[in-house]
Structures are given as structure tokens and as C-alpha cells.
N, C-alpha and C positions, 0 to 999 in steps of 0.2 A: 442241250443240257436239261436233263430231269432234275426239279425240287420235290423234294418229300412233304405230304402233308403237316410229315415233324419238324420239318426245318421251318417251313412258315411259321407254324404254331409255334417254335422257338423263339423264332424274331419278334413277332407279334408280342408275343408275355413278357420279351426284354425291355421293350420300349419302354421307357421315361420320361419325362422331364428331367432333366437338369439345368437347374439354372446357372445364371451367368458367375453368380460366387462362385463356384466349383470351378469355372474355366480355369488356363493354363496359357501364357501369353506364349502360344506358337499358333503360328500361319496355319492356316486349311491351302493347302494345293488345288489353284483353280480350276484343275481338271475334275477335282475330288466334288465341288462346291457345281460344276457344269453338269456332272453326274445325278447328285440329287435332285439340281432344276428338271434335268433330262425323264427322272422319274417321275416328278410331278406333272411331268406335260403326259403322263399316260394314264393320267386319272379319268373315271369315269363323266362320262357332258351326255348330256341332255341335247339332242341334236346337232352335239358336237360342233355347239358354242364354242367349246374350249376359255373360259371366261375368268382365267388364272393368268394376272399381271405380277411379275416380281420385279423389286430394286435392289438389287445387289450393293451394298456399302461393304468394302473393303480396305486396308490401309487408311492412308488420308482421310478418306469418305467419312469413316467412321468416328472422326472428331467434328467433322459437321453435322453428323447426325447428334451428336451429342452434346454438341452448342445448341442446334434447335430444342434439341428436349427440353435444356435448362431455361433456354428463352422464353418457349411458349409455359411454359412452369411456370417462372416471375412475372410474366405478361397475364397470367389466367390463375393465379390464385390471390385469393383476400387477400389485405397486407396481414390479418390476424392469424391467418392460418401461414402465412411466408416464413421463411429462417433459409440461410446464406445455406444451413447444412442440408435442408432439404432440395433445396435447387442443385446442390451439386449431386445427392443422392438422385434424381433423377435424370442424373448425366450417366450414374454408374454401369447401367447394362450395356449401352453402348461398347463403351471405354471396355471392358474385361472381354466384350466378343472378339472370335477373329475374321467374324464376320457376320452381318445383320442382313436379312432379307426384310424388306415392307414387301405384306402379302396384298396383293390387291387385286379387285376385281372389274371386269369392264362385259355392262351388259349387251345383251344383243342389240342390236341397233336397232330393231321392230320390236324388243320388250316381249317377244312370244312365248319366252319362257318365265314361268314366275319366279320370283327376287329369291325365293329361299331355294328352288333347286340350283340357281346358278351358285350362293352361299356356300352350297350342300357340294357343288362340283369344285370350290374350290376346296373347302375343308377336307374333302379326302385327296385333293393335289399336295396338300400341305402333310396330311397322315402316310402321303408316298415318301416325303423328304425325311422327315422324323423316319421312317422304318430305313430309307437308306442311311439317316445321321447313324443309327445303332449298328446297321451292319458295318459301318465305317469306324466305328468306337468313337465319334460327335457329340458330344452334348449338344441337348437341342430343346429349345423353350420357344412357343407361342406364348404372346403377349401381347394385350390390346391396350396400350395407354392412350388415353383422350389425346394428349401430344400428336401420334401415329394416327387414329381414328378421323384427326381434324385436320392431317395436314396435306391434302392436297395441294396445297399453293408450292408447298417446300417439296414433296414427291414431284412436282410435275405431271400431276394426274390433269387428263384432259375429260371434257364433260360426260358424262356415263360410266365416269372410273373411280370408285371407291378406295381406302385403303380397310382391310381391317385388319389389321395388328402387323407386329416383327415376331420374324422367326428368328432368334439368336443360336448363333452357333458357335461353339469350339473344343477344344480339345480339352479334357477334364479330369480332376482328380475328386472326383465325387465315389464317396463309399456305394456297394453294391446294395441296391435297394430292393426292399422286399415287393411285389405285386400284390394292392389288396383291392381284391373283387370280392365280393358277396357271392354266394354260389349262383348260377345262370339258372337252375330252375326257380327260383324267386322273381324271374323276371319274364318268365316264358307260360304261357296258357297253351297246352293244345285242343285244339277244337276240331 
């Protein structure tokens, strides 16, 4: 199978964010949701570390994730800044996904490679998932809440394993949004 340069370039310029308000309470088919992990494992590493850890919450899962959110919420804000309505607002992304990844990362065991390329290998495992959410018609949001950022205890992360942030995902009724980039020779020198 041949892709056209136009075809990438197509998908590439489609991609979004959408967040989890636009979602649509219907399932992602775990074949669909195995597919995009699958893409992501073909991101580019730095001596092929491979150093892209995911947790899949699905179903069920996704109200314990969304009980923690609220928890660590009311456990880690002031009481002056706290309100019953904000604790539940950060239940909300959960709850509307049909399905949450925590992205996480786990370094090399001898630290050979430095902390930002391993970073750098995850962030485009996760720019493979978003390009496959879009060819899949997915809503898809990266998100780093200090809840996600701090919780290894609640992921099950083991020592050398970070998380940073949720990919949220689902099926969406969000209006077609325009691409706004600045022109690319603004940001280009040739030498």
C-alpha cells in the first residue's frame, strides 16, 4: 500500500484537539483503541529505548479514575479556593471519555539517554495516536492535570516511571474547526 504525500499532509492539517465536552457517550471498539496503542509503539527512540508506558481506563475503570481526580482535587486544594462544584468539574473529563490513556514514561535503566529525548520519544508516540484518533474520526485531547502528573501511587507506576498526562478519547460532535498556523517561513532561516 502507497500513501501520497497528499494524503499525509491531509491527516496531518486535520488533526485537533477536541475535548472531552464534544464527546458522544458511545464505546471505541477495543480493536480500534489496540490500533492506535499499536501506532504509537512505532514512534521514533533513541536507541530504541522504546520508553512509552500506557494505562488504558475503560468502562468501569473510568469512574475510578474520576473518583481519584476528585479526591486528589479536595485532598490538594486550599479550603479557600475548594467548592463541592469544582471537585466535581474535575471529575468531568473522565466521566464524558469512552476512553482515557495515562501517558507515561519509563526510563532507561542506565539513564544513557537524556530525560528530554526520552520526553521527545514519547510525545510523538502520543502525536501517532492523535493522527490515528483522526483517521478514525476520535476526538482526542492530551492533558496534564497535577492529579495525572502526581499520581503514581494510583497508576501503579513502578520506580523510573513517570506519568505525564491523559490522552482522552471519544467519539464526537464537535464543529469542523479551522487550522490556525502562522505561515512556516516566519519560523524558518535558511543558511
Amino acid at each position: 500500500m502507497s500513501i501520497t504525500p497528499n494524503e499525509v499532509s491531509a491527516l496531518l492539517r486535520k488533526r485537533r484537539s477536541i475535548v472531552p465536552k464534544f464527546y458522544v457517550n458511545k464505546p471505541i471498539p477495543k480493536e480500534m483503541i489496540e490500533a492506535v496503542l499499536e501506532n504509537a509503539n512505532w514512534a521514533p527512540t533513541h536507541r530504541l529505548t522504546q520508553p512509552w508506558r500506557f494505562k488504558v481506563f475503560t468502562g468501569e475503570a473510568i469512574e475510578s479514575l474520576a473518583q481519584y481526580m476528585g479526591d486528589f482535587f479536595k485532598e490538594n486544594t486550599p479550603a479557600d479556593q475548594y467548592s463541592d462544584e469544582k471537585q466535581e468539574k474535575s471529575m468531568e473529563n473522565p466521566r464524558r471519555s469512552a476512553c482515557v490513556i495515562a501517558i507515561c514514561m519509563k526510563r532507561d535503566a542506565e539513564n544513557k539517554i537524556p530525560e528530554w529525548e526520552e520526553i521527545s520519544s514519547v510525545a510523538m508516540a502520543v502525536q501517532n495516536m492523535w493522527l490515528t484518533c483522526t483517521a478514525y474520526d476520535i476526538g482526542s485531547y492530551w492533558s496534564s492535570p497535577r492529579a495525572a502528573l502526581e499520581g503514581n501511587e494510583f497508576l501503579g507506576l513502578n520506580e523510573g516511571e513517570r506519568c505525564l498526562g491523559l490522552f482522552y478519547m471519544g467519539y464526537h460532535e464537535a464543529p469542523e474547526l479551522p487550522g490556525k498556523r502562522t505561515p512556516i517561513a516566519e519560523k524558518v532561516e535558511w543558511v
